[in-house]
PyMOL Python script that loads the backbone (N, CA, C, O; Angstrom):
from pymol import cmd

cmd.read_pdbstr("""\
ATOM      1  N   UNK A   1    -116.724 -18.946-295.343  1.00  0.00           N
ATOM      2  CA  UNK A   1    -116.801 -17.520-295.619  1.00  0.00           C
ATOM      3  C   UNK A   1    -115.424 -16.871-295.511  1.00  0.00           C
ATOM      4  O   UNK A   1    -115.160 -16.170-296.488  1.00  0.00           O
ATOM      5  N   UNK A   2    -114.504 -16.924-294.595  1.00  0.00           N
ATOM      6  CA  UNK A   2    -113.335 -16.746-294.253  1.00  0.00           C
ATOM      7  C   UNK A   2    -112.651 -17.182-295.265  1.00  0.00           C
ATOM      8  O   UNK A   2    -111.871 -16.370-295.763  1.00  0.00           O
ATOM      9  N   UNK A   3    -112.717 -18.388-295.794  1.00  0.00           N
ATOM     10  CA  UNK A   3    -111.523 -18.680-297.209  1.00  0.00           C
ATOM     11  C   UNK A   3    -112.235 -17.739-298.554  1.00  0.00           C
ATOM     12  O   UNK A   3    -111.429 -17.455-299.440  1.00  0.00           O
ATOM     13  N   UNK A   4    -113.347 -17.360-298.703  1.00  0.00           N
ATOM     14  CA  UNK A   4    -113.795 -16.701-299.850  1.00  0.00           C
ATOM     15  C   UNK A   4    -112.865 -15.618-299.825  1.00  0.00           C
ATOM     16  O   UNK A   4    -112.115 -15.456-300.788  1.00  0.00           O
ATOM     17  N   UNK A   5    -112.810 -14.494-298.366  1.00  0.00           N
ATOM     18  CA  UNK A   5    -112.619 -13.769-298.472  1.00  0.00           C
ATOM     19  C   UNK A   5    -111.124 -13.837-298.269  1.00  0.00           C
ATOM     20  O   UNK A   5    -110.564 -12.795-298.610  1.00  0.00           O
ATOM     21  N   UNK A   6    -110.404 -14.692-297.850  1.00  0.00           N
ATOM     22  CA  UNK A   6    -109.123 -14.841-298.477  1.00  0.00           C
ATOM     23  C   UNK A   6    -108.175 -14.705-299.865  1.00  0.00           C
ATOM     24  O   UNK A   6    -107.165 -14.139-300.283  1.00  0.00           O
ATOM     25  N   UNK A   7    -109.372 -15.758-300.322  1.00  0.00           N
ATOM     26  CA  UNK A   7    -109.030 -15.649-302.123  1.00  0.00           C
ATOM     27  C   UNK A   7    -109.598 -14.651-302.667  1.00  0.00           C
ATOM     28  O   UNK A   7    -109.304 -14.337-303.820  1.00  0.00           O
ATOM     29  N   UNK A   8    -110.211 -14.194-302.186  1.00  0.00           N
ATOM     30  CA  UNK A   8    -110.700 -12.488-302.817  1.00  0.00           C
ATOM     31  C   UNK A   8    -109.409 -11.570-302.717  1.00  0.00           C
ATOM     32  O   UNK A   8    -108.800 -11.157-303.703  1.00  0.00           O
ATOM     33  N   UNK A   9    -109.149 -11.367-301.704  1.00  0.00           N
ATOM     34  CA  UNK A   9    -107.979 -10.892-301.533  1.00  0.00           C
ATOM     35  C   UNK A   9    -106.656 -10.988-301.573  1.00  0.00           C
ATOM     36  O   UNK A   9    -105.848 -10.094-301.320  1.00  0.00           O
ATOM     37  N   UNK A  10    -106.452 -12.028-301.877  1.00  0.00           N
ATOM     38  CA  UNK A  10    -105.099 -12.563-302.336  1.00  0.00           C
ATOM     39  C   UNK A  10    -105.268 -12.838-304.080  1.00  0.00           C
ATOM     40  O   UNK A  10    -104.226 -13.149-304.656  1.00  0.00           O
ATOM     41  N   UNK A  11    -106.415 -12.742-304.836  1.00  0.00           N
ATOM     42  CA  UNK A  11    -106.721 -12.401-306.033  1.00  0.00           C
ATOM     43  C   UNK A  11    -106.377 -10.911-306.735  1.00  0.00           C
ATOM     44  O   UNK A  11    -105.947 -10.621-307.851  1.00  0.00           O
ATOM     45  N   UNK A  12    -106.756 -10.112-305.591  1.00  0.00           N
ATOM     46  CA  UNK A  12    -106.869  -9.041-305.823  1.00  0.00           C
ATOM     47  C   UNK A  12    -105.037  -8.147-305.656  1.00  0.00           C
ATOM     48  O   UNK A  12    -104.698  -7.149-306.293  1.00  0.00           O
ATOM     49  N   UNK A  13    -104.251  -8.837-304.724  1.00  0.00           N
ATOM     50  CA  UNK A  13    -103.133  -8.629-304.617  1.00  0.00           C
ATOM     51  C   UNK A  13    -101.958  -9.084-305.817  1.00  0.00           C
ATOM     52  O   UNK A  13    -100.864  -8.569-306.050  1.00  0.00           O
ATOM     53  N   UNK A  14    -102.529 -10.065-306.366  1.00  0.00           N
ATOM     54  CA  UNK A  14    -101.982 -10.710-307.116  1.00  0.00           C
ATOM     55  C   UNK A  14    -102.246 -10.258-308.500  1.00  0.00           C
ATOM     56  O   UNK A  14    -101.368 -10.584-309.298  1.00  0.00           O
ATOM     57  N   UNK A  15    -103.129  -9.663-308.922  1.00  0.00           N
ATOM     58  CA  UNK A  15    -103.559  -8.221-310.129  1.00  0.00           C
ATOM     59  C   UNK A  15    -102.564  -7.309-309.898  1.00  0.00           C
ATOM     60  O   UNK A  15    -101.638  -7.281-310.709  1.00  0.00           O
ATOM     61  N   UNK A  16    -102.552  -6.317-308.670  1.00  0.00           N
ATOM     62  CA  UNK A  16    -101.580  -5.346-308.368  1.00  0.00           C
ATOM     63  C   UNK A  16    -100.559  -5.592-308.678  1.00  0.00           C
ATOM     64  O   UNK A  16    -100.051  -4.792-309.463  1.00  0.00           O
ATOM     65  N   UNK A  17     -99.809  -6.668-308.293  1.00  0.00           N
ATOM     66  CA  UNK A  17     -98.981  -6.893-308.205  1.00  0.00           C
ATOM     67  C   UNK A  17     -98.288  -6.813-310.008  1.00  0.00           C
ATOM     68  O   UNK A  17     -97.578  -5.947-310.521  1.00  0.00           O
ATOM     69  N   UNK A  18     -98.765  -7.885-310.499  1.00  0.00           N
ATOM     70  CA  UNK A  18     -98.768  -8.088-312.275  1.00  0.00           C
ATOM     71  C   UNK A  18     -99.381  -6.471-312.844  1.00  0.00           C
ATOM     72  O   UNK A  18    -100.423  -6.923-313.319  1.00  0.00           O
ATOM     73  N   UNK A  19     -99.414  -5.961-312.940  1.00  0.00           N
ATOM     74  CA  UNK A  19     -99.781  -4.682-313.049  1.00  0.00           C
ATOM     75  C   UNK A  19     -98.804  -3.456-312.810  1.00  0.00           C
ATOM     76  O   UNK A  19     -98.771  -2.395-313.432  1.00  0.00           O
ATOM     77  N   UNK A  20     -98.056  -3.853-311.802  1.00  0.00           N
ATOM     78  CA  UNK A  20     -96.811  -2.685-311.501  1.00  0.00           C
ATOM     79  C   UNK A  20     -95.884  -2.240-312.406  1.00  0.00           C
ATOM     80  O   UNK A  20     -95.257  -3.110-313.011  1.00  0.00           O
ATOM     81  N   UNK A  21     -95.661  -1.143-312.631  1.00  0.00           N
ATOM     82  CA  UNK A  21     -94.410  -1.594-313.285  1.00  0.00           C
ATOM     83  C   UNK A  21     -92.971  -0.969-312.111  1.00  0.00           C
ATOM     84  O   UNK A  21     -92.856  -0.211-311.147  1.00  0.00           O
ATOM     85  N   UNK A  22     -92.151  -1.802-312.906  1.00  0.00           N
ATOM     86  CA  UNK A  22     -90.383  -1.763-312.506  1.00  0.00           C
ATOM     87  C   UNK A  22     -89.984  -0.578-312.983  1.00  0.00           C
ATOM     88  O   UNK A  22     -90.215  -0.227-314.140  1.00  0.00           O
ATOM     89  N   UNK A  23     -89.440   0.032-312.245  1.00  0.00           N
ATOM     90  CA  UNK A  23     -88.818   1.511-313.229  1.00  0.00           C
ATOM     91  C   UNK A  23     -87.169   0.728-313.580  1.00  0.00           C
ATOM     92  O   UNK A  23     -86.673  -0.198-312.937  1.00  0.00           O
ATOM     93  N   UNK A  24     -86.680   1.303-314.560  1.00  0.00           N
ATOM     94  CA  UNK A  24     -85.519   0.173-314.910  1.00  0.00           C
ATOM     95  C   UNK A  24     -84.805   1.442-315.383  1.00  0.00           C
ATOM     96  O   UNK A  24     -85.422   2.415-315.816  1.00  0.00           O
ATOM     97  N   UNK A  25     -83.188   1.371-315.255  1.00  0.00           N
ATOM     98  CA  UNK A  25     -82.129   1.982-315.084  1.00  0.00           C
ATOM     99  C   UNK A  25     -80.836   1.430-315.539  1.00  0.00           C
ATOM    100  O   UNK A  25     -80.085   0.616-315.002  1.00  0.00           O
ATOM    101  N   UNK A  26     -80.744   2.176-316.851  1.00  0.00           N
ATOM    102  CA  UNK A  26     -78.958   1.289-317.633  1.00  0.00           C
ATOM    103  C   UNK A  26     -78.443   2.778-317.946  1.00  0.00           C
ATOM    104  O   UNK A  26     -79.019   3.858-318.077  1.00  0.00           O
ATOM    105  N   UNK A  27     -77.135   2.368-318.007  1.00  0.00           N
ATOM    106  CA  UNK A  27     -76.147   3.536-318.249  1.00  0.00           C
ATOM    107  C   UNK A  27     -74.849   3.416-318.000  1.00  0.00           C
ATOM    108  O   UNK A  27     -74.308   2.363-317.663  1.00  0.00           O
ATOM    109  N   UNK A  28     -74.081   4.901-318.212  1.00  0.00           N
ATOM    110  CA  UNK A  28     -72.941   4.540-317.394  1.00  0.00           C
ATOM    111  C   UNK A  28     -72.633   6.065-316.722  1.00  0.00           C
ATOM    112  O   UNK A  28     -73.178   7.051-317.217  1.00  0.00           O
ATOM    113  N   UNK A  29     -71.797   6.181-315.656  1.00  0.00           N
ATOM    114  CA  UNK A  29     -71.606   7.223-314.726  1.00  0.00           C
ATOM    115  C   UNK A  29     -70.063   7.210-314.514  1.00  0.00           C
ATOM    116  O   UNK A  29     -69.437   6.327-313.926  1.00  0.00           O
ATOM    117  N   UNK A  30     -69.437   8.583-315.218  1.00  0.00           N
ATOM    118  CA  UNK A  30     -67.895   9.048-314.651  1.00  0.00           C
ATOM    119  C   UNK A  30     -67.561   9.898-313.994  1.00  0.00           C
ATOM    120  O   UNK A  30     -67.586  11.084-314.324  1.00  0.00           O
ATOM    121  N   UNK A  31     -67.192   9.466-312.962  1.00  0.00           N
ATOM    122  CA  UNK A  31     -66.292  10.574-311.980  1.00  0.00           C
ATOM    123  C   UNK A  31     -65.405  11.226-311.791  1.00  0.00           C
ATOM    124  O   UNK A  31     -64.948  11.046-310.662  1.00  0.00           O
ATOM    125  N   UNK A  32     -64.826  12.034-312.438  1.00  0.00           N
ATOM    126  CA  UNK A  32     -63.534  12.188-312.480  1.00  0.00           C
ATOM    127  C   UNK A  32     -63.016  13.353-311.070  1.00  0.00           C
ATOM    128  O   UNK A  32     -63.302  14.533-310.865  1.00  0.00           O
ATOM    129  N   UNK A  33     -62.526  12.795-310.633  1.00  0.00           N
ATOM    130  CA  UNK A  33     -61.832  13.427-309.530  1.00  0.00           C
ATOM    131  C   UNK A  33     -60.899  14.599-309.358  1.00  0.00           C
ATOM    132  O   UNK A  33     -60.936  15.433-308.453  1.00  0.00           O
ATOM    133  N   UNK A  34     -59.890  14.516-310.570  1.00  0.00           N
ATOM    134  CA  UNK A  34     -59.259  15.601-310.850  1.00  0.00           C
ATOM    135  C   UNK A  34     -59.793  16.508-311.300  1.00  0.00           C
ATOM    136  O   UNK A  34     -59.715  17.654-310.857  1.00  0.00           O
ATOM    137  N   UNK A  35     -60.597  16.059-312.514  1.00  0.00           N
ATOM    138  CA  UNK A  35     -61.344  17.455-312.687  1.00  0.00           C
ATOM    139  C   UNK A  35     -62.735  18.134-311.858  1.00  0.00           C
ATOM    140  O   UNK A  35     -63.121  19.301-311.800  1.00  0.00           O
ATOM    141  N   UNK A  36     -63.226  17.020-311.328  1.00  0.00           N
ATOM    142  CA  UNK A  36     -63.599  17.754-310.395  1.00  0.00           C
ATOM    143  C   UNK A  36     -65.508  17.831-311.167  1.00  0.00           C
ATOM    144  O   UNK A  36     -66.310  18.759-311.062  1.00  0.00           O
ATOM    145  N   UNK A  37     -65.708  16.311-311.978  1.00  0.00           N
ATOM    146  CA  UNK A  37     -66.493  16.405-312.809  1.00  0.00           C
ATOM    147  C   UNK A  37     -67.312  15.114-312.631  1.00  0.00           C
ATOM    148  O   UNK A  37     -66.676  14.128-312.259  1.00  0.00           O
ATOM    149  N   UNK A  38     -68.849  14.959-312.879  1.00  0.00           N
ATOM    150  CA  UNK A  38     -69.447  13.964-313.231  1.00  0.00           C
ATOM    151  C   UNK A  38     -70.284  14.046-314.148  1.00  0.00           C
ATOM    152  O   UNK A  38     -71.181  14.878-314.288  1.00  0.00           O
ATOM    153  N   UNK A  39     -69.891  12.826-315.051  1.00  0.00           N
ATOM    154  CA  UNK A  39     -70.525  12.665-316.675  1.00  0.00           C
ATOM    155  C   UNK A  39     -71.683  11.676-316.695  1.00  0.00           C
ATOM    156  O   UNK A  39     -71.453  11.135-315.613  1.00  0.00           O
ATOM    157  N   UNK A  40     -72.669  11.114-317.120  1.00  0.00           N
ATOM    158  CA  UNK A  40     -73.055  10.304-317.475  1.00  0.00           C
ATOM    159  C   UNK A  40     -74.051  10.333-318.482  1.00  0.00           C
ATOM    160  O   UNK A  40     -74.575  11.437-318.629  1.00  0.00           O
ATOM    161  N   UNK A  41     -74.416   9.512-319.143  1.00  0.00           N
ATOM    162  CA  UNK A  41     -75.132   8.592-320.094  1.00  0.00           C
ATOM    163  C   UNK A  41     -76.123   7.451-319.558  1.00  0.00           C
ATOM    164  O   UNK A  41     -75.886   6.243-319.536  1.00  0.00           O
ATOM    165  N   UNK A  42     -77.367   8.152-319.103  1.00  0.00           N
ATOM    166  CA  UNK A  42     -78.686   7.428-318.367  1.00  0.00           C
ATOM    167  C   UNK A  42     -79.988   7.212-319.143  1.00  0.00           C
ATOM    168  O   UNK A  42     -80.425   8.129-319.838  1.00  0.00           O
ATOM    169  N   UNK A  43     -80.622   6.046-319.055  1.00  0.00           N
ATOM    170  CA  UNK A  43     -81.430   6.040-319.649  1.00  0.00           C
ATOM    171  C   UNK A  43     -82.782   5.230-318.675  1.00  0.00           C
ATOM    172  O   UNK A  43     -82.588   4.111-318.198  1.00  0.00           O
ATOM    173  N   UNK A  44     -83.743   5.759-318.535  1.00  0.00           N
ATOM    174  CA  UNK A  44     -84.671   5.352-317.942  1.00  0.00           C
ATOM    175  C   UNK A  44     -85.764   4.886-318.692  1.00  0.00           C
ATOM    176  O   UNK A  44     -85.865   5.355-319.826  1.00  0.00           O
ATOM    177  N   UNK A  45     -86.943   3.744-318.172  1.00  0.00           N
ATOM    178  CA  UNK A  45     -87.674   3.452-319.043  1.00  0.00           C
ATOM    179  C   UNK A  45     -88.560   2.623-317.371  1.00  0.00           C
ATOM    180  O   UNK A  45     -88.100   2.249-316.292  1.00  0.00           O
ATOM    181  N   UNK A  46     -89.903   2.649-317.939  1.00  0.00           N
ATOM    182  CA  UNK A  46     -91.069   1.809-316.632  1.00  0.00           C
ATOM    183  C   UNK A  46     -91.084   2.833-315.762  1.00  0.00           C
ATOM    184  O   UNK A  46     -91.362   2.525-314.603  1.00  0.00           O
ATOM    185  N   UNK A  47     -90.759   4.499-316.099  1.00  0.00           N
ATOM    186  CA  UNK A  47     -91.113   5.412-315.349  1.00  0.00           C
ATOM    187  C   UNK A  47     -92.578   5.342-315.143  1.00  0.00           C
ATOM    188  O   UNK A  47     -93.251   4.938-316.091  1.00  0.00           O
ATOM    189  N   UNK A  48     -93.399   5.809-313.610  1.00  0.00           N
ATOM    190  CA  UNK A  48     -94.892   5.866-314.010  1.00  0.00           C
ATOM    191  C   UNK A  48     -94.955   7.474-313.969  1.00  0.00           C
ATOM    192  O   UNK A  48     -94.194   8.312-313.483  1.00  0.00           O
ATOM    193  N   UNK A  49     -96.544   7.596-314.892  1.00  0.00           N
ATOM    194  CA  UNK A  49     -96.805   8.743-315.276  1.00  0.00           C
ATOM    195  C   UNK A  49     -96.713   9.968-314.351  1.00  0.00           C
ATOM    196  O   UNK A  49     -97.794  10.377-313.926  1.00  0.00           O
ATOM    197  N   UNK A  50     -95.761  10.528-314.023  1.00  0.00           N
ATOM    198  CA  UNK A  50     -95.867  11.786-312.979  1.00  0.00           C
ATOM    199  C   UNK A  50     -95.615  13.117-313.960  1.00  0.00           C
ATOM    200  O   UNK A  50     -95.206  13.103-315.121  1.00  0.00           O
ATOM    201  N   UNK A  51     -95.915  14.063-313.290  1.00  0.00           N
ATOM    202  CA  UNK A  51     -95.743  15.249-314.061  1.00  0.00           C
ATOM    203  C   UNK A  51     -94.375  16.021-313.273  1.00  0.00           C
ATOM    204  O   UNK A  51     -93.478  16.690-313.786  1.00  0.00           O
ATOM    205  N   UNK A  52     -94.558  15.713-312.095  1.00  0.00           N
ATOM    206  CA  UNK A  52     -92.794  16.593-311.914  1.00  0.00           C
ATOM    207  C   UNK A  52     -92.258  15.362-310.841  1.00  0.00           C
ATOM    208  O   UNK A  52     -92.997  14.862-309.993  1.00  0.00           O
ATOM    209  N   UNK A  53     -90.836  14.978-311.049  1.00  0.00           N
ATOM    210  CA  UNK A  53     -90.303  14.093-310.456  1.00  0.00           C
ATOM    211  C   UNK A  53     -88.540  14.267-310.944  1.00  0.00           C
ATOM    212  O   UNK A  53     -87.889  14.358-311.985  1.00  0.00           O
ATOM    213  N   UNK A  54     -88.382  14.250-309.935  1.00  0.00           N
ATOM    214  CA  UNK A  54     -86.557  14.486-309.527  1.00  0.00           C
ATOM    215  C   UNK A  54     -85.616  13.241-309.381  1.00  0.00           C
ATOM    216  O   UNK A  54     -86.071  12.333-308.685  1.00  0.00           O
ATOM    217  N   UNK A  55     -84.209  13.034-310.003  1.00  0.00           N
ATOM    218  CA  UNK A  55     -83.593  12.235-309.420  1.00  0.00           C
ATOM    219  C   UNK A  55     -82.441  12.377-309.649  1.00  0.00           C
ATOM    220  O   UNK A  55     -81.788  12.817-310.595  1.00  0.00           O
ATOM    221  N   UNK A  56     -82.115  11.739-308.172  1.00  0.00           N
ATOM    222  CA  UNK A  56     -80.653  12.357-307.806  1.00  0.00           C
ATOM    223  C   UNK A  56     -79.352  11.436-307.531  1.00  0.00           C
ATOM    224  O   UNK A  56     -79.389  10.207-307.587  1.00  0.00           O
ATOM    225  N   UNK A  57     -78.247  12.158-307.241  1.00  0.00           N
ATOM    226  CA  UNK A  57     -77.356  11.149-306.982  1.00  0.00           C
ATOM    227  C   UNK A  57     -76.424  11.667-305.973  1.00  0.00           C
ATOM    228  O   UNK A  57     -75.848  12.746-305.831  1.00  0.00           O
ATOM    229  N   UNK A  58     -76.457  10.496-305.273  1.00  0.00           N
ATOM    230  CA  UNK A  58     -75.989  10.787-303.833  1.00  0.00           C
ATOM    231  C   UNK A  58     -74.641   9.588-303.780  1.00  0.00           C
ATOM    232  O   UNK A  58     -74.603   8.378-304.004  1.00  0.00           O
ATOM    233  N   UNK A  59     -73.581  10.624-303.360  1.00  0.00           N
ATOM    234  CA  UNK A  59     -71.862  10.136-302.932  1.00  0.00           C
ATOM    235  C   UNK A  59     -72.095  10.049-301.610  1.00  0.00           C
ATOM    236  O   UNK A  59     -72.639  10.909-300.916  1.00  0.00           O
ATOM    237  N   UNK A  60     -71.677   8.996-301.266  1.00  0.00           N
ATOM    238  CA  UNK A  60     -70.917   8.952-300.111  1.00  0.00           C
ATOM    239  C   UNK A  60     -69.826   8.798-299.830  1.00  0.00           C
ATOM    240  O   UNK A  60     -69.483   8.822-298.648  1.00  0.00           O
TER     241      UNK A  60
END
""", "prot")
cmd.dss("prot")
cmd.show_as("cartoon", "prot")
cmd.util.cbc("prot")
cmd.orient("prot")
């Protein structure tokens, strides 16, 4: 009974899992220092469906 409910659940993890998606992130990002400016050219894709969602970029 104990292994059923193993493979039940490790079945069931293993759906989720194949099912996720990756949010994926190419581009490019310029800094320019003198001027005192940041440029970039981002492109996102495997976003999941949200209706308001933010993203940011953080210097350290």
């Amino acid at each position: 009974m104990k292994k059923i409910k193993l493979l039940i659940v490790l079945c069931i993890a293993n759906i989720q899992i194949l099912m996720a998606q990756i949010p994926h992130l190419t581009g490019e990002v310029k800094i320019s220092i003198v001027n005192g400016t940041i440029e970039s050219d981002l492109e996102y894709s495997n976003l999941p469906q949200l209706k308001n969602y933010s993203i940011g970029l953080i210097l350290d």
